[in-house]
DOLUMVEX-437961 format. One record per residue (C-alpha): x, y, z; residue in one letter; residue number from 1. Coordinates in Angstrom, 1 decimal. Each point is the difference from the previous one (the first is absolute). Layout:
N
+--------+--------+--------+----+-----+
:   east :  north :     up : aa :   i :
+--------+--------+--------+----+-----+
:      X :      Y :      Z :  A : NUM :
...
+--------+--------+--------+----+-----+
REM end
This chain:
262
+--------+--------+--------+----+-----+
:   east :  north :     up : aa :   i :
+--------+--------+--------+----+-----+
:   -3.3 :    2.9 :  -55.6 :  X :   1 :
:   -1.7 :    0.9 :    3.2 :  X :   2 :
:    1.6 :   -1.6 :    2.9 :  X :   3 :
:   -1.6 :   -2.6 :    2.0 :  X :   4 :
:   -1.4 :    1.1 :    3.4 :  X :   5 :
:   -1.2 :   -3.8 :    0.6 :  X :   6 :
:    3.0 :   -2.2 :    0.0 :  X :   7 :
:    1.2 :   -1.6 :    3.5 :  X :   8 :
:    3.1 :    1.9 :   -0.2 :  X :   9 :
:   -1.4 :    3.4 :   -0.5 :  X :  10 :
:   -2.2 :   -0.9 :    3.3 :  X :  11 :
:    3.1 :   -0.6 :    1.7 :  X :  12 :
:    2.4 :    3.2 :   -1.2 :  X :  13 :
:   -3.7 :    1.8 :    0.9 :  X :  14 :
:   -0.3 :   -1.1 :    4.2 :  X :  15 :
:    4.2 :    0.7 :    0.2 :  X :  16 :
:   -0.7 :    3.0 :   -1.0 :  X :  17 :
:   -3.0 :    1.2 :    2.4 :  X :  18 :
:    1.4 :   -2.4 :    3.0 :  X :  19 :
:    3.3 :    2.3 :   -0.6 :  X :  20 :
:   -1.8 :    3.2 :   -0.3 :  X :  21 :
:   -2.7 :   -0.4 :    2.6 :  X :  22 :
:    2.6 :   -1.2 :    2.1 :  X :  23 :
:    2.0 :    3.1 :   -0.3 :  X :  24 :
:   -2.8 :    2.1 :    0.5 :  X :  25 :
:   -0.6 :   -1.7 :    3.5 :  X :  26 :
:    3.8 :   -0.1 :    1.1 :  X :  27 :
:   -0.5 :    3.7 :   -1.1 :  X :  28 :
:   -3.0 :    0.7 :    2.1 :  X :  29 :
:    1.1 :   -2.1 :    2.9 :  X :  30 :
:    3.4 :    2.0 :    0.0 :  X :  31 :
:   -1.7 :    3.5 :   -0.1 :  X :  32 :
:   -2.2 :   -1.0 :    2.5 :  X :  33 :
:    2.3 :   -1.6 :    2.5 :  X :  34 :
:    0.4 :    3.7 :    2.3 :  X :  35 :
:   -3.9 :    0.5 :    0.2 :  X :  36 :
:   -0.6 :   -3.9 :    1.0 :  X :  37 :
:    3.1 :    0.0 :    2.6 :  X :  38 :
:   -1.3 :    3.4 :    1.0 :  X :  39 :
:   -3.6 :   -1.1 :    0.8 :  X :  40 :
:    1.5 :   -2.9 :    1.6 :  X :  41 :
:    1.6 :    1.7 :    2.1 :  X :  42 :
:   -2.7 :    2.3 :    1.1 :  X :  43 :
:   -2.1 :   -2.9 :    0.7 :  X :  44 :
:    2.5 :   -1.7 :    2.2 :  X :  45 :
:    0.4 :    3.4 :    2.0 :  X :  46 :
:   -3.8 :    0.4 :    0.0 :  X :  47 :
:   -0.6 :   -3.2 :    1.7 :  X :  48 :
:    3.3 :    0.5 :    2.2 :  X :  49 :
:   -2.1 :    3.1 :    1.1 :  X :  50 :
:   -3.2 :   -1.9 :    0.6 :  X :  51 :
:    1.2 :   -2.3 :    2.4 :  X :  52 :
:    1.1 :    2.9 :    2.1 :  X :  53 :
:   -2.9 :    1.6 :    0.0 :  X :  54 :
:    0.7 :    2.7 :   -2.6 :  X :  55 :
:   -3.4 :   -0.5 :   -2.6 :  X :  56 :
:   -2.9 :    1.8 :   -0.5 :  X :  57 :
:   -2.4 :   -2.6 :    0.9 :  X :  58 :
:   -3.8 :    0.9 :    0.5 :  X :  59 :
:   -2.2 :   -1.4 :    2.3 :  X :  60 :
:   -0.1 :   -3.8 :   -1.6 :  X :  61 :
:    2.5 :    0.2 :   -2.9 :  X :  62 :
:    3.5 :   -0.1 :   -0.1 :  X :  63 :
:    1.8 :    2.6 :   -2.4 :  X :  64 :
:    3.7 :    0.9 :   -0.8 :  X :  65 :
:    1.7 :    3.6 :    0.4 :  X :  66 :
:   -0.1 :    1.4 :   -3.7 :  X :  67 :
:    3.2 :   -1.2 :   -2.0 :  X :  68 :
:    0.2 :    3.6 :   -0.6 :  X :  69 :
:    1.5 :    0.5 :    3.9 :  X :  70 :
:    0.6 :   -3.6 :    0.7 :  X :  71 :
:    3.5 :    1.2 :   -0.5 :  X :  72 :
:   -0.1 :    2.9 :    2.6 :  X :  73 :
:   -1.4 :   -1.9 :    2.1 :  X :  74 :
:    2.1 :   -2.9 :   -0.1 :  X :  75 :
:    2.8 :    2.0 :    0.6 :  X :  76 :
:   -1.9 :    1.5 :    3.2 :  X :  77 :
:   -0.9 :   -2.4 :    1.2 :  X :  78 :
:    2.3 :   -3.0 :   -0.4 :  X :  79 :
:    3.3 :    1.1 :    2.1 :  X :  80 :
:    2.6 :   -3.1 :   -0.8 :  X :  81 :
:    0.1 :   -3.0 :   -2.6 :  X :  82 :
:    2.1 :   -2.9 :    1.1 :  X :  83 :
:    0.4 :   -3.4 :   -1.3 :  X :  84 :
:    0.5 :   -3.0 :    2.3 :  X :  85 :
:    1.8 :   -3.2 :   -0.1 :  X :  86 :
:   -2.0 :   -3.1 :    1.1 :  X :  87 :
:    2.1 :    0.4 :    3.5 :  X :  88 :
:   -1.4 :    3.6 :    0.7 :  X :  89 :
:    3.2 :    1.6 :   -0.8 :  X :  90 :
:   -0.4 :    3.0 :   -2.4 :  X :  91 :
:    1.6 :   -0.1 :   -3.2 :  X :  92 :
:   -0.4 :    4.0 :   -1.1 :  X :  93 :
:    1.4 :    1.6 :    3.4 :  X :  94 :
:    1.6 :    3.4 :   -0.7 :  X :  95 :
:    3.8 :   -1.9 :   -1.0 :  X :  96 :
:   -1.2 :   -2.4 :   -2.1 :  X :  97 :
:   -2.7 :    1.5 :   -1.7 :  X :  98 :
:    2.1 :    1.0 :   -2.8 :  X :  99 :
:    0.8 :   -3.6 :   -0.5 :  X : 100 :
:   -3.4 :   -1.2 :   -0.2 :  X : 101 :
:   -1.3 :    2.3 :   -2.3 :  X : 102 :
:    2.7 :   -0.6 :   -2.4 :  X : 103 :
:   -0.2 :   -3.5 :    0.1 :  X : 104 :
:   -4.0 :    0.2 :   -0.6 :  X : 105 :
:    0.0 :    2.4 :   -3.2 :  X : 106 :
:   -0.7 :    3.2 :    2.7 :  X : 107 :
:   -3.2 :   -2.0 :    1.0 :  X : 108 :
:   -1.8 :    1.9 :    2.6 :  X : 109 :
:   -1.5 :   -2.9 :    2.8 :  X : 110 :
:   -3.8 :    0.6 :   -1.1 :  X : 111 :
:    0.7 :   -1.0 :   -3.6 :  X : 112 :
:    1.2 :   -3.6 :    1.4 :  X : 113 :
:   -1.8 :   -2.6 :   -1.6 :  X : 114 :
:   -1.4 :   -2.2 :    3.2 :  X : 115 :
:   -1.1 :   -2.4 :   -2.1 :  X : 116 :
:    4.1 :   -0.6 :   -1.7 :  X : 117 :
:    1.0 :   -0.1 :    3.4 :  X : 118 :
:   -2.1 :   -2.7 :    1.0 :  X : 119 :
:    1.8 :   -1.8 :   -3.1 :  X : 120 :
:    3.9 :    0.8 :    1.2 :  X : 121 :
:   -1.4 :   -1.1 :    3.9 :  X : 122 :
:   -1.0 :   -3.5 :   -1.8 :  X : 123 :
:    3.0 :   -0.1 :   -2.0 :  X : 124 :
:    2.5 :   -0.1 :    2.9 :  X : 125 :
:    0.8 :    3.6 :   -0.9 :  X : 126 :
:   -0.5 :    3.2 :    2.7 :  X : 127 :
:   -3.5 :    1.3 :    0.0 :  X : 128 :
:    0.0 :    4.2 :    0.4 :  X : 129 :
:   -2.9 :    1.0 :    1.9 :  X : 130 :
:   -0.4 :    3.7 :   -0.2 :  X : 131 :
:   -1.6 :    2.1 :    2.6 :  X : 132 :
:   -1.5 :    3.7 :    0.0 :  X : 133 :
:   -0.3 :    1.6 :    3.4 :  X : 134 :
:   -2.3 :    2.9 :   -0.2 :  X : 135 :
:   -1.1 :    2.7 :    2.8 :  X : 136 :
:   -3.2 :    1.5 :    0.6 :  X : 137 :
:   -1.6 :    2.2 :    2.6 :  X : 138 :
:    2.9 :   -0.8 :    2.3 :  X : 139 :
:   -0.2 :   -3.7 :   -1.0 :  X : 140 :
:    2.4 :   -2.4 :   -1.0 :  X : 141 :
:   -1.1 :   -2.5 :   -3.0 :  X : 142 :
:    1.9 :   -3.1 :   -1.4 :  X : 143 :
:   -1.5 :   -1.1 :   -3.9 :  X : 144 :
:    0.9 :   -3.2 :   -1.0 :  X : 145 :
:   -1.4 :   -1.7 :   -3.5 :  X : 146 :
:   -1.2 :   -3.3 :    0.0 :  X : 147 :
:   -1.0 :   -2.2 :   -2.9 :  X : 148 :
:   -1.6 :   -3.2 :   -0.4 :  X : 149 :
:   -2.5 :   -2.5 :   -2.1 :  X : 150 :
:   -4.0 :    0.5 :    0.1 :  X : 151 :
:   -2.2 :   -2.4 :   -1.7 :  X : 152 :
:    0.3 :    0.8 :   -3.6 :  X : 153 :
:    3.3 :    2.5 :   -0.3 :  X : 154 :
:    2.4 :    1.9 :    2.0 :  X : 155 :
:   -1.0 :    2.4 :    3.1 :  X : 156 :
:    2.1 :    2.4 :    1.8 :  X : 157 :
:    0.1 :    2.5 :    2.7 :  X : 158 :
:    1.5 :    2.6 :    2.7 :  X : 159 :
:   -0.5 :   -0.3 :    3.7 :  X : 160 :
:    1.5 :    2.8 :    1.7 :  X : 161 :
:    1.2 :   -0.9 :    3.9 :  X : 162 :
:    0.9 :    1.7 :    2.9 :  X : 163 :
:    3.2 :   -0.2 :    1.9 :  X : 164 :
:   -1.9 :   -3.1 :    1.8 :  X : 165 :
:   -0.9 :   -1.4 :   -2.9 :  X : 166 :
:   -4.2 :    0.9 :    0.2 :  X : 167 :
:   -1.5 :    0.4 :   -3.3 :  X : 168 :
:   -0.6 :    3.7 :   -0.5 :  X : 169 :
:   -1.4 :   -0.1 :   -3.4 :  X : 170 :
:    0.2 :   -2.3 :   -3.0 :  X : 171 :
:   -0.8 :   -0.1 :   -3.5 :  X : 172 :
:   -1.3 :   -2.9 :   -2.0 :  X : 173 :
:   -0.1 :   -0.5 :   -3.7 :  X : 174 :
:   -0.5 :   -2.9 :   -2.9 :  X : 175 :
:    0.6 :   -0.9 :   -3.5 :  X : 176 :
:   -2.7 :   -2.2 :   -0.7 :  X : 177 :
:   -2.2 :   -0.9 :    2.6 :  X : 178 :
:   -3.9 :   -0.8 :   -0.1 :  X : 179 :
:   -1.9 :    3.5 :    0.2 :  X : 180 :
:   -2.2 :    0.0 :    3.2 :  X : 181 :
:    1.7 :   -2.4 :    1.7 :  X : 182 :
:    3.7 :   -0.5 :    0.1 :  X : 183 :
:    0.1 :    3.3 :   -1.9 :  X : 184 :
:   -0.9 :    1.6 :    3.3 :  X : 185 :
:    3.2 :   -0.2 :    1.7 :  X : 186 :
:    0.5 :    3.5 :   -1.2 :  X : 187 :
:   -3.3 :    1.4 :    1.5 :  X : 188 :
:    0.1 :    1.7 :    3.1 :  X : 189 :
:   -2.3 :   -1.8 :    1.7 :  X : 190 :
:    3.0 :   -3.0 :    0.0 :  X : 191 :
:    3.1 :    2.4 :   -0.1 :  X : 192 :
:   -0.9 :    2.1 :    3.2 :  X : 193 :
:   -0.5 :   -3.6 :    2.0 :  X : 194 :
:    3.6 :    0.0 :   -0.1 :  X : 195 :
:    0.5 :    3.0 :    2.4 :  X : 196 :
:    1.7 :   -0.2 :    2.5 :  X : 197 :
:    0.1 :   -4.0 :    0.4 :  X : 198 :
:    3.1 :   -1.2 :    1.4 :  X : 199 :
:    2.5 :   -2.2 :   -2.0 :  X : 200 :
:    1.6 :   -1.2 :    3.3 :  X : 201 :
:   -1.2 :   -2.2 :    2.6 :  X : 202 :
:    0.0 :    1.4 :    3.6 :  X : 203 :
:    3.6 :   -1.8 :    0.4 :  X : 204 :
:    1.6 :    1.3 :   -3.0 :  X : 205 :
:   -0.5 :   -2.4 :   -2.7 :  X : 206 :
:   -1.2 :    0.8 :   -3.7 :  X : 207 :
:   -3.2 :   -1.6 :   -0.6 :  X : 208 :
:   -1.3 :    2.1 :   -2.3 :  X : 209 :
:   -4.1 :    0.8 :   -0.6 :  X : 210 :
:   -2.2 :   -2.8 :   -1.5 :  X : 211 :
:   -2.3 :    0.7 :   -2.5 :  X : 212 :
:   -2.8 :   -2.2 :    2.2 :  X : 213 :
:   -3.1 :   -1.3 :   -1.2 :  X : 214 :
:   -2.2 :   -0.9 :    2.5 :  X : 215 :
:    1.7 :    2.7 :    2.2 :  X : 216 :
:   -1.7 :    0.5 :    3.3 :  X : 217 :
:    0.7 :    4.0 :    0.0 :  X : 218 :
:   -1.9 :    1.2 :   -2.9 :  X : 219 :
:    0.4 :    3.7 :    1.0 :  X : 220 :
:    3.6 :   -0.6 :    0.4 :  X : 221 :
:    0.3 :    1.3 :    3.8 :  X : 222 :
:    2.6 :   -2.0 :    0.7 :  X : 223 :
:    3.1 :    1.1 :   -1.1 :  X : 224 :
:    2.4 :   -2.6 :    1.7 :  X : 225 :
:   -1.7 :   -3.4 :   -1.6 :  X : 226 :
:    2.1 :    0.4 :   -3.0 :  X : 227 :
:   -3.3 :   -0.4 :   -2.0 :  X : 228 :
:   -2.1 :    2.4 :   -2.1 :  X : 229 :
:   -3.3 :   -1.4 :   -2.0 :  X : 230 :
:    0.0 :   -1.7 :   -3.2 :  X : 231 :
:   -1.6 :    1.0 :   -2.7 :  X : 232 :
:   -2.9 :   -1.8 :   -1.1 :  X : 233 :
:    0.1 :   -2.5 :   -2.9 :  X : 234 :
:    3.4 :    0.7 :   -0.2 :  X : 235 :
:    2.2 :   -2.1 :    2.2 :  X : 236 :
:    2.9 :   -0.9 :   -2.8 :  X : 237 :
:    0.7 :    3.9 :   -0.3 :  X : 238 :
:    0.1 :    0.3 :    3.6 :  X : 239 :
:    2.0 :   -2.7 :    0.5 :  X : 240 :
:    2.6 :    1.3 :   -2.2 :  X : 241 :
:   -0.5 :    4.0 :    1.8 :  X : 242 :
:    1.3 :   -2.7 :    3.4 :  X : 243 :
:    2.6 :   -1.6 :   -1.8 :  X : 244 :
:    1.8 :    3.0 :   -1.0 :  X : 245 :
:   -0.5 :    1.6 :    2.8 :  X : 246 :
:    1.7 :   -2.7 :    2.1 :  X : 247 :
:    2.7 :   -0.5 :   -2.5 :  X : 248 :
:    1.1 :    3.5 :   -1.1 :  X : 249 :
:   -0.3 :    1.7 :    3.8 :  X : 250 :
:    1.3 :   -2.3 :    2.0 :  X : 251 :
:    3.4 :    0.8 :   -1.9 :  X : 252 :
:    0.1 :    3.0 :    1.3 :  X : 253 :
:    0.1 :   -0.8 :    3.8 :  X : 254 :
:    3.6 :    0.2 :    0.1 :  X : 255 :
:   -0.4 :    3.3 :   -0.2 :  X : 256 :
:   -2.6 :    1.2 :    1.9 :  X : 257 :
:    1.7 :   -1.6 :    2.9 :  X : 258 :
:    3.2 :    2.6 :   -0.8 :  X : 259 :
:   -2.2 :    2.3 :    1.0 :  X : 260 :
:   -0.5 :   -1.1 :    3.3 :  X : 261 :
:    3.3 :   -0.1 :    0.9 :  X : 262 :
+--------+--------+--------+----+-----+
REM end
């Protein structure tokens, strides 16, 4: 008697079967292919580290990474001290406690901190780690801090490296989802070098931060000290969100730039 391939419970024994199997396969794959995802994840996150600071190969109008093949190097060269902060501006990984930190984070350098979960602790009550990456080059001093926020469809992110005065030296813009042409463009150069050297203070000290402005009356961005750089066009949401995080995520780390005043 041939078996019967039709029945209900045949179905049933059948899609255990593959859901078991293909789910195998893809815990398999996922497990195999953990190292090369954290890997390029990590390269990424040093590449746009980099960036910020000035260290890219950028043309005349584009903007372009180092290779990941000596984004390593080059992070290493360039970027002199990693420190993580707590929301007062006291650092967490100083040379006797370091030890501490990293075991109590799984040996998590700070540029593998997820912003994004730390924004989750802050709202939870719990203390938000805001790491930090102070890099040197041609006899300058730069401070890289990530920032993340909300654009108008997903998640965007960045890293705005500062000088000792807190002056935007560089910064780095990026997006999950947003709409191609428009808020898409916060990673274009055209909107990403606006940021240079704009102050984050006001002339008495405060944090104010840089709005994204539409309607700004400084289109070439000359003015450095109005805490405004141009909006992109037809897409004020995204920009928006490029202010919010901005204001939010850097003004935590005031604390400490005013350590080094002292």
């Amino acid at each position: 008697m041939s078996k019967r391939t039709d029945s209900n419970g045949y179905t049933i024994v059948f899609a255990i079967i593959m859901v078991l199997v293909v789910g195998a396969l893809l815990a398999f794959f996922a497990s195999s292919l953990k190292p090369n995802i954290d890997e390029n994840k990590r390269l990424e996150k040093q590449q746009n580290i980099l960036y910020a600071m000035g260290v890219n190969e950028n043309d005349e109008s584009s903007a372009n990474f180092v290779s990941t093949t000596v984004a390593g190097a080059e992070f290493v060269k360039y970027i002199k001290k990693q420190i993580v902060l707590e929301v007062d501006g006291d650092v967490v990984t100083s040379q006797q406690n370091r030890d501490e930190y990293m075991a109590e984070n799984n040996n998590q350098e700070p540029y593998l901190i997820d912003i994004k979960q730390q924004q989750t602790f802050a709202k939870e009550g719990k203390q938000r780690k805001l790491p930090l990456f102070i890099g040197e080059k041609d006899g300058k001093t730069f401070y890289v801090a990530p920032i993340y926020g909300k654009g108008l469809w997903d998640a965007i992110w960045g890293y705005v490296a500062m000088d000792e005065n807190m002056v935007v030296q560089g910064a780095y813009f990026d997006h999950k989802g947003e709409t191609p042409g428009l808020g898409a463009n916060i990673k274009q150069r055209f909107f990403m070098d606006d940021f240079i050297g704009e102050h984050l203070l006001t002339e008495n000290g405060d944090f104010a931060g840089i709005n994204v402005a539409k309607g700004n009356n400084d289109p070439k961005n000359e003015e450095k000290t109005d805490n405004e750089v141009d909006a992109i066009a037809g897409a004020t949401i995204t920009g928006n969100g490029v202010t919010a995080m901005i204001k939010a995520d850097l003004a935590l780390y005031v604390p400490y730039f005013k350590t080094l005043k002292k």
